[in-house]
Every structure is written in structure tokens, then in C-alpha cells.
C-alpha positions in Angstrom: 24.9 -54.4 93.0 25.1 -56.4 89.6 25.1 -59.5 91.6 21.7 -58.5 93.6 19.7 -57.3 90.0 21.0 -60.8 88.8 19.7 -62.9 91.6 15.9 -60.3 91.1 16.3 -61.3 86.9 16.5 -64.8 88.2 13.5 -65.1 90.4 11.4 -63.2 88.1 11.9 -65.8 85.7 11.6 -68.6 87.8 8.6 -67.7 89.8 6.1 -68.8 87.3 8.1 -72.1 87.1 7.6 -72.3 90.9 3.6 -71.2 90.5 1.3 -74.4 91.0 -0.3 -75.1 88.2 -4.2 -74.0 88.3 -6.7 -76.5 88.5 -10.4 -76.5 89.1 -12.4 -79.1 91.4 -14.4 -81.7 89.3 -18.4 -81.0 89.6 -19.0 -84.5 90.3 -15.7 -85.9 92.6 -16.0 -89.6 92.6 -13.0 -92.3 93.2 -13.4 -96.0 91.2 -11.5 -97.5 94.3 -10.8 -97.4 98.0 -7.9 -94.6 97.3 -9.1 -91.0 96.3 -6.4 -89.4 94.5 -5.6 -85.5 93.6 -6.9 -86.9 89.5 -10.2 -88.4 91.1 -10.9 -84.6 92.3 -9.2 -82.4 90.3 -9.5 -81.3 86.2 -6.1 -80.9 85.1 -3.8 -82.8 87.5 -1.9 -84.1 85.3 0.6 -86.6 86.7 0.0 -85.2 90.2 -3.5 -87.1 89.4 -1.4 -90.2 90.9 -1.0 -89.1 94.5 -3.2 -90.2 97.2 -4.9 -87.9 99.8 -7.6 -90.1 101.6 -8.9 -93.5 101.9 -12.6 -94.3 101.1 -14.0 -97.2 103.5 -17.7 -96.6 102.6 -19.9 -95.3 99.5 -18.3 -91.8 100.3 -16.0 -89.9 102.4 -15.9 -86.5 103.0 -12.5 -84.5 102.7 -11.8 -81.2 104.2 -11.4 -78.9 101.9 -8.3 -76.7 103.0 -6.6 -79.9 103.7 -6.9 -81.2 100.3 -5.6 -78.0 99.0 -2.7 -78.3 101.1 -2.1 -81.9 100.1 -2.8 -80.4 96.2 -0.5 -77.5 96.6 2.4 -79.8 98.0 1.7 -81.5 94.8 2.6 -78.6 92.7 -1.1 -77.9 92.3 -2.9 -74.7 93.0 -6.6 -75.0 93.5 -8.3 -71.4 94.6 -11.4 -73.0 96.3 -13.3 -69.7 94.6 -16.3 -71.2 96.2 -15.4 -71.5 99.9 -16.1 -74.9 100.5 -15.6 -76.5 103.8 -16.5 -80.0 103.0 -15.3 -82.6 99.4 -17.8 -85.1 99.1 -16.5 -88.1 96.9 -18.6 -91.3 96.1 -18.3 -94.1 94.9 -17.8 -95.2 90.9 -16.6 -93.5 88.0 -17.6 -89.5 87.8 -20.7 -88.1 85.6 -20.3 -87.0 82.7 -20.8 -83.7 84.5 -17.5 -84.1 86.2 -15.4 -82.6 83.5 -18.5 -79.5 82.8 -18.1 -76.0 83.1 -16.9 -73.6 85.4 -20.6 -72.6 85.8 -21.8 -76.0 87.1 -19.0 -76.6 89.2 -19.9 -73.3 90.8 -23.1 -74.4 91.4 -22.3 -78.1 92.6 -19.8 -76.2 95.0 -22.6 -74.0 96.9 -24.2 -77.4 97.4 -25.4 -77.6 100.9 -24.9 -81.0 102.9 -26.5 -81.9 106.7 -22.9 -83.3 108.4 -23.0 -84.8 111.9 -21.0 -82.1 114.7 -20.2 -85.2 116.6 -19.5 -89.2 116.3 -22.5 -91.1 116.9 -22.6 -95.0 117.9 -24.9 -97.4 116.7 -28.8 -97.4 118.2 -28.0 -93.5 119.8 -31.1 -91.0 118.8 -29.8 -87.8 116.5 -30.2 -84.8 118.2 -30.9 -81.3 116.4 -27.3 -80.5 118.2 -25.6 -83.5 116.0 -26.2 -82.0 113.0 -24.9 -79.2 110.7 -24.6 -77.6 107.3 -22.1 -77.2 105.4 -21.1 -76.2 101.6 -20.1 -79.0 99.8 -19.1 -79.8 96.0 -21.9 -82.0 95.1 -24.9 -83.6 97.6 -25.0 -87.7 97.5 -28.2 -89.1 96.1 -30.1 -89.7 99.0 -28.8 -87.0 101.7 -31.5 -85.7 103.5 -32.8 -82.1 101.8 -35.1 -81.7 105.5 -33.0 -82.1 108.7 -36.5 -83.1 110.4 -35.7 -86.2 108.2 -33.1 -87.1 110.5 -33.7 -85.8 113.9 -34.8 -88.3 116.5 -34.4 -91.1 113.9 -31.7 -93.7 115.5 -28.6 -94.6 113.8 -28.1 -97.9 112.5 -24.5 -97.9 112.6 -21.5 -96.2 114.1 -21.6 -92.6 112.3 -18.6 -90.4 112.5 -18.6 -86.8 112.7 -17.6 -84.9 109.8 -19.6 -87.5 107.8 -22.2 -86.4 105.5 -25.7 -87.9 106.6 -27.5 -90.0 104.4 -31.2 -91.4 104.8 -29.8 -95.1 105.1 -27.8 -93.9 108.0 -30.6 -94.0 110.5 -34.1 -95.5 110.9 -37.2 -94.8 113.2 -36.3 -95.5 116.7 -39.1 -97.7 118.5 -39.4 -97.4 122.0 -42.4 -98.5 122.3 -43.8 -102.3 120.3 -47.3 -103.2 119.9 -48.5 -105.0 122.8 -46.7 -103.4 125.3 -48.3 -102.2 128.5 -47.3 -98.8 129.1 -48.0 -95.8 131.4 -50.5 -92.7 129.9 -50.3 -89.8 131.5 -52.8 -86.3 131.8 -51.3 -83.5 133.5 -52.9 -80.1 133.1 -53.6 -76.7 135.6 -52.2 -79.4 138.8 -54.5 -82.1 138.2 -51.8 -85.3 137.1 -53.9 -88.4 136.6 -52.1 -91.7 134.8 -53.6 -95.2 133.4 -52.1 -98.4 132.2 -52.7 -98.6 128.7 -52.1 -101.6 125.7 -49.6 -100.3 123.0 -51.9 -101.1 119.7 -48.8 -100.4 117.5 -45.3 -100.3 117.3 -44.0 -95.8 118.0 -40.9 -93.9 118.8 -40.9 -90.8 120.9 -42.8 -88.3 119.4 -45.4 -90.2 117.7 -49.3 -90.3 118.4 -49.7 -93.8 119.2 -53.3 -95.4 120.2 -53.3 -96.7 123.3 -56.0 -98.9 124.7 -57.4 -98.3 128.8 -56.4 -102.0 130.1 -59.5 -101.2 132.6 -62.3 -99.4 130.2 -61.0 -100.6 126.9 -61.5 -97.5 125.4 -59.0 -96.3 123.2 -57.1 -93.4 123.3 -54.6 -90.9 121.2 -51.6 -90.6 122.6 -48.4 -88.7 121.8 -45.0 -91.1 122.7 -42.8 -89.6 125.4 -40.1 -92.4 126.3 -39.8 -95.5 126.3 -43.4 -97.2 128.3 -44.5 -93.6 128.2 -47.1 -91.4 126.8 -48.5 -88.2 127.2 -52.6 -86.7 126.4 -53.9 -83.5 127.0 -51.6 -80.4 127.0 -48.3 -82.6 127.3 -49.2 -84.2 124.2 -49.8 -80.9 122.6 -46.5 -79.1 123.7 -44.5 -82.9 122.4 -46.4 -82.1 119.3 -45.3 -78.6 118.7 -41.3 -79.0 119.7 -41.4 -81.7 117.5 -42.1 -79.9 114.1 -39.9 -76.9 115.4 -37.0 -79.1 115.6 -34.4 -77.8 113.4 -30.7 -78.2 112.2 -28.5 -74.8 112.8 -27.3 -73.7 109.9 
């Protein structure tokens, strides 16, 4: 029985020495070079500051948050994530001179909300309201998209991968139509379908009112983009026009 109290005494006097040692996420998590460390996210690391969780290929990678506190809790660390974040964003430099603020802004920068992409997209594919999704995040990069209708049908310029956070030099306008082209116009309304040839005056991608030039009358027409060589007047135009501002990001 002595034996057993002894061995009790012993781990209630150990088990703060075995408690992590708190730490709080840095407001502003940024990472000088390719390696992002527990000390380039973390106030109060300490020497556990020196261990590497993730690599950082572009201007910023995006860390998932219960793996990091694993990784920091093998370390010895013990970060609470208080704010429920799914998502670490870390950039690129040396952190603000917000990153070592107060509880109360890293609370804030923590209910940060960041457009993500669901799935890995290669370059020249259109972004669908599907391939996108917010998250919470510790801190939004300078120019990530506050609109997902900033995004959607926009083309990506480069290979994007999912879990990424999106950023406005990700993607571009995606012409499928030039200036010049000839392309078919089509009216379709109550069974009557009537289509023309028309000349492209400028450069559109889908969605877009475009004028259009009758090869035949040379009159010149509004038209709303529906594919590539194609475009819709009339109702069709209309109902392109309406999904298109009711496109939308689930949150």
C-alpha cells in the first residue's frame, strides 16, 4: 500500500513536468525561408522553435491545423487552438509587428475566413463554385479574394492544389472567345430557335455580353457568351445572366 501512495506522490509531481508548455499561435505566421518551423508559428516555443513541420515552395502554404498541433505537442508544446481553426496560413518574409500582439488580435486574425480550393486544379481548367470553400484561418494573405464571384469561372493560370488558399494571381479571365472570331448566335424562346453567324468584335469568356456583328446584315448585336464560338440573345442570354451573379462559394 505504501508502495502504491508512493508511485501516486510521484506522478503528481511529475505531471506538470510532463505538461506541454502553453503557447499561443502568432497573429501574423510567416517563415523567412523555405522551412516553417514550430518558432515561425508559435509565441513561446522556445528551443522547440527549431523543429520543422512543413516546407514552403511558394509565397505561402497552408498547414492543417490539428496536424501542426500534433507535430507541436510531440515537441513538448501544447497549443489549445481556442479558436477552432482548420487552416495555418504562413507567407512569406519576416512576421508584422503584429505577430507577437495580444491575445485579442490573435483571436481575431484566427476567425479570419479564407476561400480554399476542395479539389486540385491544373493549369488553363475553369473554377467551379464546387472547387471552392471557406475556411477559418489565422490571418487572410494580401490579395485573397474577399468575393468568391472573384474567382469563379476565372481559369487558373497554374497547377493549384487543393487545400491551397486562393489568391487573385492564381487565375485570370478565361477567353473563349477572341476578337475576330466568327461564331454562332443563337435565339431560342416559346419553340421558335433561330441562329446566325456573327463577327466577335472583342475578346469574352463565358458569361460575358459580348457584341457580335450579323456577318449578313452588319448590324450589331448584344450577346451573352455561352462556350467557346457560342452565344446566346433573348431569354438564354437572360437566364446565363442571372446564374451568373447567383454563383456562389458554400460556406
Amino acid at each position: 500500500m505504501r508502495g502504491f501512495v508512493s508511485f501516486i506522490a510521484v506522478l503528481a509531481f511529475a505531471g506538470p513536468a510532463l505538461a506541454g508548455s502553453a503557447v499561443s499561435l502568432k497573429a501574423d505566421a510567416a517563415s523567412a525561408d523555405s522551412v516553417v518551423t514550430l518558432g515561425d508559428l508559435f509565441d513561446g516555443a522556445g528551443p522547440a522553435g527549431r523543429v520543422a513541420v512543413a516546407t514552403r515552395t511558394g509565397q505561402t502554404v497552408v498547414l492543417d491545423a490539428a496536424t501542426v498541433q500534433a507535430a507541436a505537442r510531440r515537441a513538448g508544446l501544447d497549443w489549445a487552438n481556442a479558436e477552432g481553426l482548420h487552416r495555418i496560413v504562413v507567407h512569406a518574409g519576416a512576421p508584422s509587428a503584429a505577430a507577437g500582439g495580444s491575445p485579442a488580435v490573435s483571436a481575431a486574425r484566427g476567425n479570419t475566413e479564407v476561400l480554399t480550393y476542395t479539389r486540385s486544379l491544373g493549369a488553363g481548367e475553369i473554377v467551379q463554385p464546387t472547387d471552392l470553400a471557406w475556411t477559418k484561418a489565422v490571418g487572410a494573405p494580401g490579395d485573397a479574394p474577399s468575393d468568391a464571384d472573384q474567382v469563379i469561372g476565372q481559369m487558373a493560370k497554374r497547377p493549384l492544389r487543393a487545400g491551397a488558399v486562393v489568391l487573385a494571381h492564381d487565375v485570370a479571365a478565361a477567353i473563349v472567345i477572341k476578337a475576330g472570331d466568327l461564331i454562332s448566335v443563337k435565339y431560342d424562346s416559346d419553340g421558335v430557335s433561330l441562329t446566325l453567324e456573327g463577327k466577335a468584335m472583342a475578346s469574352a469568356g463565358i458569361g460575358e455580353t459580348l457584341a457580335v456583328m450579323n456577318t449578313q446584315s452588319k448590324k450589331i448585336v448584344q450577346a451573352v457568351v455561352s462556350g467557346p464560338g457560342q452565344a446566346v440573345v433573348g431569354p438564354g442570354a437572360d437566364q446565363m445572366k442571372s446564374a451568373r451573379s447567383l454563383r456562389y462559394a458554400a460556406r
